[in-house]
N, C-alpha and C positions, 0 to 999 in steps of 0.2 A: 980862767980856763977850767979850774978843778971845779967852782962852782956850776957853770954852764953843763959840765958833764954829769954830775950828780943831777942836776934837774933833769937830764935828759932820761938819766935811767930811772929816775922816780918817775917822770910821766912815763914810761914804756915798761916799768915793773910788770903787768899781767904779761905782755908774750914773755917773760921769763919761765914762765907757766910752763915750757915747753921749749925745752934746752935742747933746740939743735943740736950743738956740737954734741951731743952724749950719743948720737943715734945716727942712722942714716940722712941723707937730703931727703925733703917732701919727696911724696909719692904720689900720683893720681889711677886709681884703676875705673876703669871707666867699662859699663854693660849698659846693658839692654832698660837695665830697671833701676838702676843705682851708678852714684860716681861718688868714690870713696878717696878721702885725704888722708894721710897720714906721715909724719916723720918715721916710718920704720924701712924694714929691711923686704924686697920685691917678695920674698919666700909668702912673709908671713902676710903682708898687703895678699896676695895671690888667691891663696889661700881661704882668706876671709872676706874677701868679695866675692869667690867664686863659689862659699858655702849659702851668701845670700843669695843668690842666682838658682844655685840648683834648691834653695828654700822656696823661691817665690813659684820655681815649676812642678816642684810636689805639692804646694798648695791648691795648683791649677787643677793636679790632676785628680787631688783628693775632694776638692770642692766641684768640681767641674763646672767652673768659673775661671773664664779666659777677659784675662785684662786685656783690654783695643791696643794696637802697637801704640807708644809710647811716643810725643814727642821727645827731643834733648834734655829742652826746659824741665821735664814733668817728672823727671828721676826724681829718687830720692836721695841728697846727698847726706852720704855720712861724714862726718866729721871725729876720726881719730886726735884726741888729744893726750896731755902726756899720762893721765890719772884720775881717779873718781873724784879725787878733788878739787881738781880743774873740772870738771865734770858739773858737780857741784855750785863752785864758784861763776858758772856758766849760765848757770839756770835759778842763779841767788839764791840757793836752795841752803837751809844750816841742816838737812837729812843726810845724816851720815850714810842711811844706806841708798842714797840717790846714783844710781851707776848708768845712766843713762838718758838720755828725755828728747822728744820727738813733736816738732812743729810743722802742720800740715797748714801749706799756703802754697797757694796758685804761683807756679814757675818758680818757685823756692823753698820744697819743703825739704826739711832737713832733721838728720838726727846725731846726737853730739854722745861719744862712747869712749872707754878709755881704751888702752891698748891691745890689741885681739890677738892674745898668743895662744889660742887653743890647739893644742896639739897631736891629742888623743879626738878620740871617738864622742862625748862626750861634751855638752855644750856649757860651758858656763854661766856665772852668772850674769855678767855685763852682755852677755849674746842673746843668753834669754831673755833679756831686757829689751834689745833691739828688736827681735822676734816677734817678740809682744807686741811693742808698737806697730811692727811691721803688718802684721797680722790684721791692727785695724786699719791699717794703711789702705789692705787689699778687699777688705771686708766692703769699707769705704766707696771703692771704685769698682767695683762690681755692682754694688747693687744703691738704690735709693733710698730703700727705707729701711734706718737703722734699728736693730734688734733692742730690745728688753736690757738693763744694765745688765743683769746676769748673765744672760746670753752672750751678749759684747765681751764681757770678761772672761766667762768658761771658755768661750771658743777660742779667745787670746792665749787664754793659757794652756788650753789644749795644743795649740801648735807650737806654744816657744818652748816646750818641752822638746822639743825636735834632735835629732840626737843622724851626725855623719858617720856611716860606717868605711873603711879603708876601700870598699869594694866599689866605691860609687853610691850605696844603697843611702834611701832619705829614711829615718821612720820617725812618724806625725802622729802622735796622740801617746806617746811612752809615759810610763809612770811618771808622775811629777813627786819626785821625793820631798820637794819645801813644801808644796801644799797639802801632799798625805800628815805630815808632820803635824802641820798648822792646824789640818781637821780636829786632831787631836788633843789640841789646845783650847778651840773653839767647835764643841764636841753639840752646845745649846744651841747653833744655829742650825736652822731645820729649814729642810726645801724649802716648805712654804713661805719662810723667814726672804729666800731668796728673791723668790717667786713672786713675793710682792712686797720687795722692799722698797724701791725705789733710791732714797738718801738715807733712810734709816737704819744702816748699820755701819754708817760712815766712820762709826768710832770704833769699828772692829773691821776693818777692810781686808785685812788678812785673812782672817775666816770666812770673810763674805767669796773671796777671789776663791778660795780654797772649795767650800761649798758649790761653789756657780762652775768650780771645775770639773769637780766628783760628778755632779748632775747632768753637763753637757758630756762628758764621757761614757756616763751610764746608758745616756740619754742615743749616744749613737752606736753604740757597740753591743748592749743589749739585745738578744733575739726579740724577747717579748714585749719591747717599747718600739720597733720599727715603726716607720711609717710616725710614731705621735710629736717629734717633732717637726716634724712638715704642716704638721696638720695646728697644730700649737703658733707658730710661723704663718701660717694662713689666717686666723682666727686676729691677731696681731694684725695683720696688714689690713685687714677687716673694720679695722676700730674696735677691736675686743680691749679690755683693760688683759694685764697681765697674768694675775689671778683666776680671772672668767675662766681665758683661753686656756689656763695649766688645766683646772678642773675639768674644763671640757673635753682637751687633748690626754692629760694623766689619769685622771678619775679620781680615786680617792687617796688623797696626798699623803697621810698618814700609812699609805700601803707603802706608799712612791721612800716615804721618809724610810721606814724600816727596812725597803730592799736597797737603796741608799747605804744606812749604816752596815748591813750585809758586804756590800758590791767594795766599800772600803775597806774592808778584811781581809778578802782577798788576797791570797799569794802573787798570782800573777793578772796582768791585764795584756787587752789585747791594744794592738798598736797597729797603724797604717805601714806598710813595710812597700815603699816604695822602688824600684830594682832601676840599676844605673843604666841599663839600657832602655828604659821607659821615660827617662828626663830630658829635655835637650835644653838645658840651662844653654842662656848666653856666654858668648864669650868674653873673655873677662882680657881689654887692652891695657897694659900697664906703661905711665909714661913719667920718664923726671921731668921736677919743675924744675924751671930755670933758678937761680939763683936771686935773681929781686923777687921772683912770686913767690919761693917758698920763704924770704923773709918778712914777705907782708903775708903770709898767710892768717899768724897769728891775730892781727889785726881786721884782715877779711871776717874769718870766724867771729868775731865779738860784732860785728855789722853786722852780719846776716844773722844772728840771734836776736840783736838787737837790746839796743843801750841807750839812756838817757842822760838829761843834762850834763854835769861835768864830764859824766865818762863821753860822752860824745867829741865834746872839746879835745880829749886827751886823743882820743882815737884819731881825729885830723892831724893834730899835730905829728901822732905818728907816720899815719900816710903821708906827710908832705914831708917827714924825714926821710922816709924809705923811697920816696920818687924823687927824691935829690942825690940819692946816692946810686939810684937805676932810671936814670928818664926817660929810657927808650926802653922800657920792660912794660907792653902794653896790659898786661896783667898785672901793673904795679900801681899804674894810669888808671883804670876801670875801680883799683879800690880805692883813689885817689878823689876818683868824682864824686863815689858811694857816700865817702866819709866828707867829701865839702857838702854835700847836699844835708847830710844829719846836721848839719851847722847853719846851714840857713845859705850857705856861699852857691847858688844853684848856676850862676854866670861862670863861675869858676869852675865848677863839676862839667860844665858844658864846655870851657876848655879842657880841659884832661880828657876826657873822654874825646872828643876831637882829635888830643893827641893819639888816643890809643887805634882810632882810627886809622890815622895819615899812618903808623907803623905797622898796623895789622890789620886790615881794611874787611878781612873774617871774621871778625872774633863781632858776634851777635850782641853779647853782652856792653860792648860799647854802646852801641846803638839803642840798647835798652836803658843804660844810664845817662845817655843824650837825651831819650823822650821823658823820662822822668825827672830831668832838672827840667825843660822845657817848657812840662805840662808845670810844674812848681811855676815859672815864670810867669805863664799864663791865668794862674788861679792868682796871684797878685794883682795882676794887671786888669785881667775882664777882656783883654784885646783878643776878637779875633782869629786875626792876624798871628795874634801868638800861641794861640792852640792848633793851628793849620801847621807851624813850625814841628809842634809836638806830634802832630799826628803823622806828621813826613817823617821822624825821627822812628816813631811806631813800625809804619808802614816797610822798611826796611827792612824790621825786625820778622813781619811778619809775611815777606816774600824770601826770607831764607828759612825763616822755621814757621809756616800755614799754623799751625796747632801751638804755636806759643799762645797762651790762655792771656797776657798782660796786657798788650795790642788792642785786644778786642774787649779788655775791661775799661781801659783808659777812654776807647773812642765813645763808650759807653758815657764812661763820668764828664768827659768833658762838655756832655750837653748839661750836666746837670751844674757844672763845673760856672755856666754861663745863663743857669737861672732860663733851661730849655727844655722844652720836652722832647725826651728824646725821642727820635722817628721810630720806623719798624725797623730799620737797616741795623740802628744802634740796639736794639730789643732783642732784634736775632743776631748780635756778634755776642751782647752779655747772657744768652741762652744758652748759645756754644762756648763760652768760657763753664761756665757753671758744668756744663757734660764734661769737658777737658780735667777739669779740678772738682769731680765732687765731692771731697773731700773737707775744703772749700768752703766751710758753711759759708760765710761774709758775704761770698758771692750771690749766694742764691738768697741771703736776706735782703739785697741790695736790689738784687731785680725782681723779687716779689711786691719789696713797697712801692718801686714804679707800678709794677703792673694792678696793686689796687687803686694806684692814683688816677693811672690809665684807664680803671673798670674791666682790668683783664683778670675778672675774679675767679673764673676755671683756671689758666694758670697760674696766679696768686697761689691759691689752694696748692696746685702739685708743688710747687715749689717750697711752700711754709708749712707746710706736712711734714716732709723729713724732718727738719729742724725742728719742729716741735715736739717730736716725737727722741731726738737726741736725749738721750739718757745722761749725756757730757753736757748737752748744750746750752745750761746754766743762763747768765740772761739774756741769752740770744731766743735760748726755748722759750723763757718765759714771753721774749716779747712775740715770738710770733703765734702761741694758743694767745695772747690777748689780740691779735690781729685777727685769725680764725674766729673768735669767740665775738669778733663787732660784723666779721662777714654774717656770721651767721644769724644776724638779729638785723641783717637787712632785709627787705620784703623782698627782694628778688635775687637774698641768696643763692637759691637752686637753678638760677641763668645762666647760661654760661657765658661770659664776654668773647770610667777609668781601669787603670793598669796597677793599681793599689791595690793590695788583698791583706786580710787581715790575719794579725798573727798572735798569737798568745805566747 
């Protein structure tokens, strides 16, 4: 018996990570834009969802870019865990100063943070982390075509500087006292160094982030650069290279660089001062987890980050410990199918999930882990017959929630799924998945290659444009300028198939 228990907590060692008993029961706060987890206390849960909420509406108001209502699915969930080091340990990361990290995927993105006790005015640094990402979260779904790396970054870090005042008030673009610092360090990197870096200063990213911040602040708060980044922005969306567009839009960068070093001297800077009656952040529902969900939580989280070979193994085992000790907790069932399905056991995922049906006949997310052992079923098989199952299992999902993006990827693959071309029907569900989650590249690299298979080479193009143009989008960019780059050496390439004011 003593040995069977020591195996037990050896396999179950990581939700150790995250000692209940020292803390509150789980927590879920659940808005408009975000559904946040955590083992703490309602105050502080409260608290730090509702400064994301009133984040995401002073971004609106300062960008004057309005995100489309949101499905459920489409939130972003955060994930409070116990420490930077579980943080870390999360993200396989050995960077000590890793305090946070952010996965953008259709009906599952999420971001993993340690505990959010800020309590003053004042944002810290695991928040500014979130922010950050957040930032390109929003950047992301507003628009199609992603900015210049510098750009992506200043603008990041223009906003996670964001700082809650007591009165309600947001203010957006506040000194960043890590990257004035930083400038200081990296004093040799010059606009133009920014401007047209591209990956070349990948070995000093602190300076580069710091620079690209100084610029985009300068760059919007300036009387006498108004108007040049818009017009820099324009030039960019144009097909200008980065460099062109600066000289065309800044002029002579060597001026640009010395009012730069100037603008960073500065005593003070001016900041977006957002007023609490001009926000109408969401409201922020706080609800306990039951007691088998908050014990499988630990175990959910390392699923949805996602883990390979043996940690897989260990992960099921733990789910089928914790659904033997709750068999009727259908949020215990739902992580129970997750984790047979990372195993290969997708008949089995398809009972539990079943179960969590027959005891909670709401809960969507069954129904999403029914069609995804189903569709597993059916790409073994070729049958059919058994992709019809899968898309019953979809279809479910997607008459309680229209705008779940998953539904309408899967009816998508599974023509391809069966070695078929997919119709127009399937063409225009994985077109509206890709709007849903732009975010998303996969999506939209996935229905672009159909559509040059198809000779749907105008939308090919809109589609492998962004992504090509991804500053992040590493070999996904690479593969689609090599996809652009064979269009365009075909002979009939050219066919076609606010309340913010500002304050010093």
């Amino acid at each position: 018996m003593r040995l069977a228990s020591w195996l037990c907590l050896l396999l179950l060692w990581p939700t150790l990570l995250w000692p209940t008993g020292a803390r509150a029961a789980w927590l879920e706060a659940a808005s408009a834009h975000f559904v946040v987890y955590a083992d703490d206390n309602e105050q502080n849960l409260r608290r730090f969802a509702e400064r994301l909420e009133r984040y995401h509406a002073a971004m609106e108001l300062v960008t004057r870019r309005k995100t489309p209502p949101l499905s459920p699915s489409n939130r972003v969930t955060v994930y409070v865990v116990g420490s930077e080091a579980d943080v870390q340990y999360l993200a396989r990361s050995d960077d000590t100063w890793l305090n946070g990290f952010y996965m953008p995927r259709a009906g599952a993105s999420l971001a993993v943070v340690p505990p959010q006790n800020d309590r003053g005015e004042e944002t810290g640094r695991s928040l500014s982390a979130l922010l950050h990402e957040y930032a390109h979260h929003f950047s992301l779904s507003t628009t199609t075509s992603p900015p210049p790396l510098w750009l992506a970054e200043g603008s990041a870090e223009f906003f996670a500087s964001a700082t809650f005042k007591s009165s309600g008030e947001v203010r957006l673009g506040e000194h960043a006292e890590a990257r004035a610092r930083e400038l200081k360090r990296a004093s040799q990197i010059t606009a133009r160094d920014v401007l047209d870096s591209g990956d070349k200063l990948a070995g000093n990213y602190l300076g580069f982030y710091a620079k690209s911040w100084l610029l985009y602040h300068y760059l919007v708060f300036e009387p006498r650069r108004q108007g040049q980044l818009a017009q820099y922005l324009a030039a960019i969306t144009a097909g200008s290279r980065s460099l062109d567009a600066a000289q065309k839009a800044f002029g002579d960068l060597n001026a640009l660089e010395q009012e730069l070093v100037e603008y960073a001297g500065r005593r003070k800077f001016y900041y977006f001062a957002v007023p609490a009656d001009a926000i109408r952040p969401s409201p922020v529902a706080i609800r306990a987890l039951a007691t088998g969900e908050g014990a499988v939580m630990p175990t959910r989280i390392r699923l949805h980050v996602g883990v390979k070979g043996e940690e897989t193994r260990e992960l099921a085992v733990q789910a089928r410990a914790i659904a033997a000790q709750f068999p009727r907790d259908p949020a215990v069932l739902v992580v129970l199918a997750e984790a047979e399905r990372g195993v290969g056991n997708d008949r089995e995922a398809v009972t539990a999930a079943d179960k969590a049906i027959a005891l909670d006949p709401a809960r969507i997310d069954s129904y999403l882990q029914k069609g995804l052992a189903l569709f597993e079923i059916a790409e073994g098989s070729r049958d059919p017959a058994a992709f019809a199952k899968a898309r019953d299992a979809f279809a479910v999902v997607t008459e309680r929630e229209p705008d779940h993006p998953l539904p309408l990827v899967y009816f998508f693959r599974s023509y391809l799924a069966q070695g078929e071309v997919p119709p127009p029907l399937a063409m225009q569900r994985m077109q509206r998945a890709v709007e849903l989650a732009p975010f998303d590249r996969s999506l939209r690299m996935s229905l672009a290659r159909e559509q040059v298979k198809q000779g749907m080479v105008a939308e090919a193009r809109t589609n492998l444009l962004p992504i090509a143009n991804d500053p992040h989008g590493g070999w996904r960019a690479a593969e689609a300028r090599t996809i652009l780059a064979s269009l365009d050496r075909q002979p009939d390439a050219t066919q076609d198939g606010g309340s913010a004011k500002a304050h010093r």
